[in-house]
C-alpha positions as CSV (number, residue, x, y, z in Angstrom):
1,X,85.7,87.3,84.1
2,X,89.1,85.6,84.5
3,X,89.2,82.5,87.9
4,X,92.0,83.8,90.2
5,X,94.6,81.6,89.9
6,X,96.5,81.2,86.7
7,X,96.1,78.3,84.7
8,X,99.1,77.5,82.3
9,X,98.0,76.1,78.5
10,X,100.2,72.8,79.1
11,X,98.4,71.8,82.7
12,X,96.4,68.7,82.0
13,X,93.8,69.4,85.4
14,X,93.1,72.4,87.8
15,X,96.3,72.3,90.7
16,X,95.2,71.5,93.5
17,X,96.7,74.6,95.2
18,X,95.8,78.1,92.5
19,X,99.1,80.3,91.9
20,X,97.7,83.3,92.8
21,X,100.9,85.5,92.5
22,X,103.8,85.7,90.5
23,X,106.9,87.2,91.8
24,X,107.5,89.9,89.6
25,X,111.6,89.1,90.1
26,X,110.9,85.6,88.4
27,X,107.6,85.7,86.3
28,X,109.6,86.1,83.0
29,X,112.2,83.3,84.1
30,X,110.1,80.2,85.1
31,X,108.1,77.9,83.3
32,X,104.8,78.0,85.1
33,X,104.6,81.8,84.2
34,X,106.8,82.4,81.2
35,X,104.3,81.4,78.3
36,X,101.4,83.9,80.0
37,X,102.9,86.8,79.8
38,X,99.9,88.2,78.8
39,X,99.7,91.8,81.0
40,X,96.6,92.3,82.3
41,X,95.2,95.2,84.6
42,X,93.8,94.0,88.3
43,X,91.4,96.6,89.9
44,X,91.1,97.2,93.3
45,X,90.3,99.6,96.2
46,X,93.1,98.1,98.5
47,X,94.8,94.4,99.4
48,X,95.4,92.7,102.4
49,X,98.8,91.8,104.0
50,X,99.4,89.1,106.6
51,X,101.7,89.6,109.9
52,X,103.0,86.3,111.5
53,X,102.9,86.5,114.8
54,X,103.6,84.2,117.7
55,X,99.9,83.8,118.6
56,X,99.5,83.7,114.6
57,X,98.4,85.6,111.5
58,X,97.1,89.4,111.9
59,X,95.7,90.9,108.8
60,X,96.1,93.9,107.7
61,X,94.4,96.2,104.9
62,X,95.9,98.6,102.8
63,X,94.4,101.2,100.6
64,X,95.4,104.4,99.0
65,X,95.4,107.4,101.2
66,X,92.6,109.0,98.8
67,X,90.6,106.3,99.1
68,X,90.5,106.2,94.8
69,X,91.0,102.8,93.1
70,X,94.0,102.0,91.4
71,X,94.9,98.7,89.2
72,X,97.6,96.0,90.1
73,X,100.1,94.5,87.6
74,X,98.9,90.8,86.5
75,X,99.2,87.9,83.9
76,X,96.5,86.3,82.0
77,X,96.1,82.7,80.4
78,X,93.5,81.0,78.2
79,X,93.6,77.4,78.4
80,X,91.4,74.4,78.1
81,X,90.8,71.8,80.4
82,X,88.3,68.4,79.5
83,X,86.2,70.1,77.4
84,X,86.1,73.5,79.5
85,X,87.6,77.0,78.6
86,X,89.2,79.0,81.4
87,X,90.7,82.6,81.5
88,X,92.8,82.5,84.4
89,X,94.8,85.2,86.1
90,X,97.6,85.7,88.6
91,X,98.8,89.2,90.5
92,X,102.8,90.2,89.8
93,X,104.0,90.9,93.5
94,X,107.1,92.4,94.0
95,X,109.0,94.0,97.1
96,X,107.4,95.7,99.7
97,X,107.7,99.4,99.9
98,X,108.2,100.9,103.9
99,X,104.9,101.4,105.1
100,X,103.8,97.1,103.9
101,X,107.8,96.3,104.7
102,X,107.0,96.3,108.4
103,X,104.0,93.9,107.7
104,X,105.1,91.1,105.5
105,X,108.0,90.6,102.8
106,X,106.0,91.5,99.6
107,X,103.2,93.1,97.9
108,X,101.2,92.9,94.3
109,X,102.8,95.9,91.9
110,X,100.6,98.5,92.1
111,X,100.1,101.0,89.0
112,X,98.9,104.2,89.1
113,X,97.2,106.1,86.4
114,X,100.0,107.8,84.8
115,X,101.8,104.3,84.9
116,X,98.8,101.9,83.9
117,X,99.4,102.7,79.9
118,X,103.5,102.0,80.1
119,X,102.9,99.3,82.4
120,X,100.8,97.4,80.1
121,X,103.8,97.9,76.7
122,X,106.9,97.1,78.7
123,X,107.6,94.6,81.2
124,X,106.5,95.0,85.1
125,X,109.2,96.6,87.4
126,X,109.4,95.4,90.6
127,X,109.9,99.1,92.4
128,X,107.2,100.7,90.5
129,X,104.6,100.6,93.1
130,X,102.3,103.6,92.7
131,X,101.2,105.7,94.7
132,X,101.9,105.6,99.1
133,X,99.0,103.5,100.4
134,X,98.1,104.3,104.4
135,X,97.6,100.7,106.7
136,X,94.5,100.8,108.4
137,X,94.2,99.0,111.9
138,X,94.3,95.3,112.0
139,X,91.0,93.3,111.1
């Protein structure tokens, strides 16, 4: 099982804060992402977005309307750190479609079955989201 929060080959120690997402605008570009661009499915049964709000952060969950699991887009890395090996992973995130827009300004690239093969042999688009997840109330 891969530690969320990728680990690049050339870090010498664990960062202090993991990079847990990878915008999927810039993954190929920037140097903390570009050598791992090993595609890797992420399961799930849904995410979580937060809202900022004056009196602070409302979460909100999101899941397909048919309740079925579906797979986000992500990057793996092998690396080794003082004598320890690590699989690492991070989620590709990309722009929001309408129903997360009006929660927060992103999501993770969601693939759906049809689109999980592809998805996997050429590199992630950012407006291939999947199927329409429904937003649940707020936690």
């Amino acid at each position: 099982m891969a530690r969320w929060g990728l680990i690049p080959f050339w870090m010498k120690e664990k960062p202090k804060v993991p990079h847990i997402n990878a915008r999927a605008e810039t993954v190929h570009k920037l140097p903390l992402f570009r050598k791992a661009f090993a595609r890797c499915l992420i399961p799930a049964t849904g995410f979580f977005e937060w809202q900022q709000r004056d009196d602070g952060k409302q979460p909100y969950r999101f899941r397909r309307k048919d309740l079925e699991p579906f797979a986000f887009a992500g990057i793996w890395e092998f690396t080794r750190l003082g004598g320890e090996e690590i699989l690492s992973a991070a989620m590709i995130v990309g722009e929001p479609n309408p129903l997360v827009g009006g929660v927060h300004d992103g999501m993770p690239v969601m693939l759906s079955p049809r689109t999980t093969t592809p998805g996997l042999a050429q590199p992630p688009r950012p407006k291939s989201y999947g199927p329409c997840c429904d937003r649940t109330m707020p936690v």
